[in-house]
C-alpha positions in Angstrom: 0.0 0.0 0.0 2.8 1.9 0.9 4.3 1.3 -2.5 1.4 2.1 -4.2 0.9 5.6 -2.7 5.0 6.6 -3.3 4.4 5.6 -6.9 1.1 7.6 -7.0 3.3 10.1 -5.3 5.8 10.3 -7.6 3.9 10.2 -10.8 1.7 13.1 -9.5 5.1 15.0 -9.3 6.7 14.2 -12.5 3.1 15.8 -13.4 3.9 18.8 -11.9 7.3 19.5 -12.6 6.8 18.9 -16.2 4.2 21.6 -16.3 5.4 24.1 -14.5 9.1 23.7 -16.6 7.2 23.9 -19.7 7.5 20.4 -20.8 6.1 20.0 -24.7 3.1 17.9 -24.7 3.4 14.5 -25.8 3.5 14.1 -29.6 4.0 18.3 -29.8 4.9 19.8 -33.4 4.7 22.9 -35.0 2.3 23.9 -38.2 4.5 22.1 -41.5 3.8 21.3 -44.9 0.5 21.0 -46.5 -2.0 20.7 -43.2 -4.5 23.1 -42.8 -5.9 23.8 -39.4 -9.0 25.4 -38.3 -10.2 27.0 -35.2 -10.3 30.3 -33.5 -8.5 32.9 -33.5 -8.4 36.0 -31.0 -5.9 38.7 -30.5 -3.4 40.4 -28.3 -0.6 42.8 -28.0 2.7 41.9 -27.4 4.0 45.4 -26.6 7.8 45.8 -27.7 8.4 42.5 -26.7 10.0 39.1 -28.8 7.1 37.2 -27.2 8.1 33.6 -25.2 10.6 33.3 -28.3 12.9 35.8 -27.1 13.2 37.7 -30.2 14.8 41.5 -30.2 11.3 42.6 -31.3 8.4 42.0 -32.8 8.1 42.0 -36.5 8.1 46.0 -38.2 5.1 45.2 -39.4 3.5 44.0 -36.1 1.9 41.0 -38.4 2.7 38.2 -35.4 0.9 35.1 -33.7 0.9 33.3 -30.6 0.3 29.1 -30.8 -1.1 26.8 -28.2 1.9 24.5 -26.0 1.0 22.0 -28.5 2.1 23.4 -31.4 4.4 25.9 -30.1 6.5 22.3 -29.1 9.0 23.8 -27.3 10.1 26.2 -29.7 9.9 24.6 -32.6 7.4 26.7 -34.1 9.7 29.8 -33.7 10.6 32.0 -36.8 7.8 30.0 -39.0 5.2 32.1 -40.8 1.4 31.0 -41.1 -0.7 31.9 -43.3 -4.4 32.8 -41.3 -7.6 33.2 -43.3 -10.6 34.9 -41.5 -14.4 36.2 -42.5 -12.3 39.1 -44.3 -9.4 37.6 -45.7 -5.9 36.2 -45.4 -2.5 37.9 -43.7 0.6 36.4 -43.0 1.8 36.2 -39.4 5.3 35.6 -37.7 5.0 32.8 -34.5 6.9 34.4 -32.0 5.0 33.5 -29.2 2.9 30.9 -27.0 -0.2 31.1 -25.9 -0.8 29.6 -22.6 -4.7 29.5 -23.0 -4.8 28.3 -26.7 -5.5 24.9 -27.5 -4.6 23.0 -30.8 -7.4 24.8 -32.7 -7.0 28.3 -31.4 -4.6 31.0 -32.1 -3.7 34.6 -31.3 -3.1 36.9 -33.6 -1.2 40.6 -32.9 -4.3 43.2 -33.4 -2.8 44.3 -36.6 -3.1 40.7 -37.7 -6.5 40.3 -36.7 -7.8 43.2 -38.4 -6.4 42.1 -41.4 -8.9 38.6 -41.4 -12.0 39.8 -38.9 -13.6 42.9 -37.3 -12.3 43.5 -34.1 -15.3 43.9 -33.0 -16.1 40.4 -32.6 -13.4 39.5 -30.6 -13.1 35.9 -31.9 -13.3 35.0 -35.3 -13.3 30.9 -36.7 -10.1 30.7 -38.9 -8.1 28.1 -41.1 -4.4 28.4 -41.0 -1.4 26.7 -42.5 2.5 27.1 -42.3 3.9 29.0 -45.4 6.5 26.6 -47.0 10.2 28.5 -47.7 8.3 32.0 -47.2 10.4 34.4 -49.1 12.7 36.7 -46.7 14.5 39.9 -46.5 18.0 39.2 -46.1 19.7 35.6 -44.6 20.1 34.0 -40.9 20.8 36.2 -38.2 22.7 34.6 -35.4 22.4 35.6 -31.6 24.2 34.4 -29.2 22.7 34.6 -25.4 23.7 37.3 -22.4 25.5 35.0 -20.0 26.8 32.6 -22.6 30.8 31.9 -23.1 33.4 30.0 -24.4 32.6 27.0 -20.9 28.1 27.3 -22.4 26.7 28.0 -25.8 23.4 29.4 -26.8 22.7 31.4 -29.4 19.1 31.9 -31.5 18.8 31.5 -35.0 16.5 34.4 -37.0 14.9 34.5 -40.4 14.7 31.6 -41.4 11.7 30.8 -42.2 10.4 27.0 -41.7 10.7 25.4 -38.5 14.2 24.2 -37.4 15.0 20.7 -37.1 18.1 21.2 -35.8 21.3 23.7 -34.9 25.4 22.3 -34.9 27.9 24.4 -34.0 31.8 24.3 -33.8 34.7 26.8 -32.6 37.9 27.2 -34.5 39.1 23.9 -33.6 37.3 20.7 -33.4 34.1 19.4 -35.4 30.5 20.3 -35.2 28.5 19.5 -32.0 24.6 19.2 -31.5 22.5 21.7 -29.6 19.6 21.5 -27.1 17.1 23.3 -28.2 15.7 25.5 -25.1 11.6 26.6 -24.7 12.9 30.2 -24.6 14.1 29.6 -28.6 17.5 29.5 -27.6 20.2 26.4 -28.6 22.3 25.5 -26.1 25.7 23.4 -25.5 26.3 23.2 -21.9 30.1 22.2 -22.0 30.7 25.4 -24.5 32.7 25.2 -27.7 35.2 27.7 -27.3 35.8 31.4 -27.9 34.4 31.5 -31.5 34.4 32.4 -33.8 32.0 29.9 -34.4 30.2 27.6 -37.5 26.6 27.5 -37.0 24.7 25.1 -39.3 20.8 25.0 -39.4 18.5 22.5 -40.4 14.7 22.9 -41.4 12.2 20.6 -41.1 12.1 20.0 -44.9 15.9 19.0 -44.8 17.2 22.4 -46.3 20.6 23.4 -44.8 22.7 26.5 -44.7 25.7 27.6 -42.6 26.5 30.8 -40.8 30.4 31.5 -40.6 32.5 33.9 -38.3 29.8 34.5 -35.9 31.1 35.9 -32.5 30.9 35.7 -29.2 29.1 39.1 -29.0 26.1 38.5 -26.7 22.7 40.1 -27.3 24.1 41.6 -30.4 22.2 39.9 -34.1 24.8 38.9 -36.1 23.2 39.3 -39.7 24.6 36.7 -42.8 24.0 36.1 -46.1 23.4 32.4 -45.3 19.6 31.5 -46.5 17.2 28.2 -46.0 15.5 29.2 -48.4 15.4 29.2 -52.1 14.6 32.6 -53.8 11.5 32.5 -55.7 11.3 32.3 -59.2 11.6 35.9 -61.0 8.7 36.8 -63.2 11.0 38.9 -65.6 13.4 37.0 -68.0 16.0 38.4 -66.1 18.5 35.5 -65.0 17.9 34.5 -61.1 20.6 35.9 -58.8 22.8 33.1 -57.6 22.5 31.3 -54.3 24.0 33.7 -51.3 27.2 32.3 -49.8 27.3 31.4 -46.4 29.2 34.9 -45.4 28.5 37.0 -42.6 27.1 40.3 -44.3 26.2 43.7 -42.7 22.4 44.7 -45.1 20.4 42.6 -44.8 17.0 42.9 -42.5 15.6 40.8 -40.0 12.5 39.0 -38.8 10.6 41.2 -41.5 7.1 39.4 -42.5 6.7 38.4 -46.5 3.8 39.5 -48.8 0.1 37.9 -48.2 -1.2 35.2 -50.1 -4.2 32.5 -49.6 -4.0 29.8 -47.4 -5.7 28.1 -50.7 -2.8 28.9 -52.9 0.1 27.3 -51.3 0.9 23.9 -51.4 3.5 22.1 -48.8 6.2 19.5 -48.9 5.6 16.7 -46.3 8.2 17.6 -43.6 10.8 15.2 -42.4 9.9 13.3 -39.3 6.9 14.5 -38.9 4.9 13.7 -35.7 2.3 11.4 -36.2 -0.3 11.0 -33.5 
């Protein structure tokens, strides 16, 4: 009896501890590929913050979203765009943020977003959404590494890039690449630390696109921008040849976490992502 009520005991704690540290639910995974989802949709304003992603900002345009736990999945669904269609139409949003009280069919939108798709009137409006597959970007992958990190614990956020991440390596000047931890504040992590930098920062998307970010420093807080991009450039309507694929070099111009152009949620179709969750 005894037994039975330390077991009881200590599964009622793992309970706990796992929600209050912000555990992903079982079988979690962010919007990918061709799914659409419906549900709700409500909105909010996130100030001047990043949102639970820990961005710098929000978007200039103020076009974000917020997902339920579910979804959100630890972080996975940071940097992804949806597009959300409503009673009046369809805007693009940047997830940069978790909703506590969402569940897996409810969203919510920045107000800017929401009066893109509903009155605001209403308050709640029913919605489909989808991820937006290689949205295209300004500029490549910014790179910023975390106050408090070093050369003994690496963490550093990954920016504009677009589909979810499947995964993050890194490696200092000397040795080879070693897998990060992603963290639920968006942030990848090496608790043994790799060094002084600079470092070698290679990203993976859930679609198996990769790209690497070179000579990024040990500069906390500060977003190292690069030329470095997971995704393709779209196709140019004029006849004039397409620009060739950036190089993997840190460059100073271009912008970050800036939202693409609208579209319908109709109009875009989705690869099937690599290791998708299935429930």
């Amino acid at each position: 009896m005894a037994g039975t009520g330390v077991a009881a005991l200590a599964a009622a704690l793992g309970v706990t501890l796992a929600v209050r540290g912000g555990a992903a639910p079982a079988c979690a995974a962010p919007p990918s590929g061709g799914t659409v989802h419906r549900g709700t949709a409500s909105f909010y304003d996130g100030g001047r913050s990043g949102g639970t992603c820990s961005f710098p900002g929000p978007p200039a345009d103020r076009l974000y979203a917020a997902v339920g736990s579910s979804q959100y999945a630890n972080a996975a669904a940071c940097g992804s765009y949806l597009d959300v269609t409503g009673p009046k139409g369809t805007v693009r949003v940047l997830v940069m943020d978790q909703c506590a009280g969402c569940g897996s069919s409810k969203i919510d939108l920045s107000e800017e977003a929401f009066a893109r798709i509903a009155d605001r009137s209403q308050g709640i409006a029913s919605v489909a959404y989808r991820a937006v597959v290689d949205p295209p970007l300004d500029g490549g992958l910014t790179f910023r590494i975390k106050g408090g990190a070093s050369q003994w614990w690496f963490a550093v956020q990954v920016g504009n890039h677009g589909n979810p991440l499947r995964s993050v390596e890194a490696k200092g000047p000397t040795g080879g690449f070693r897998k990060t931890t992603r963290q639920a504040d968006n942030y990848w992590t090496v608790d043994d630390g790799i060094g002084p930098g600079p470092y070698t920062i290679q990203v993976t998307d859930v679609y198996g696109h990769q790209s690497t970010g070179t000579g990024i420093r040990m500069t906390p807080r500060k977003v190292q921008r690069t030329t470095a991009s997971l995704v393709a450039a779209p196709p140019s309507a004029s006849p004039t040849p397409a620009s060739p694929s950036p190089s993997p070099s840190t460059s100073p111009t271009p912008t970050a976490e800036s939202a693409a152009p609208t579209t319908t949620v109709e109009a875009l179709a989705g690869a099937a992502p690599l290791a998708a969750a299935r429930c």
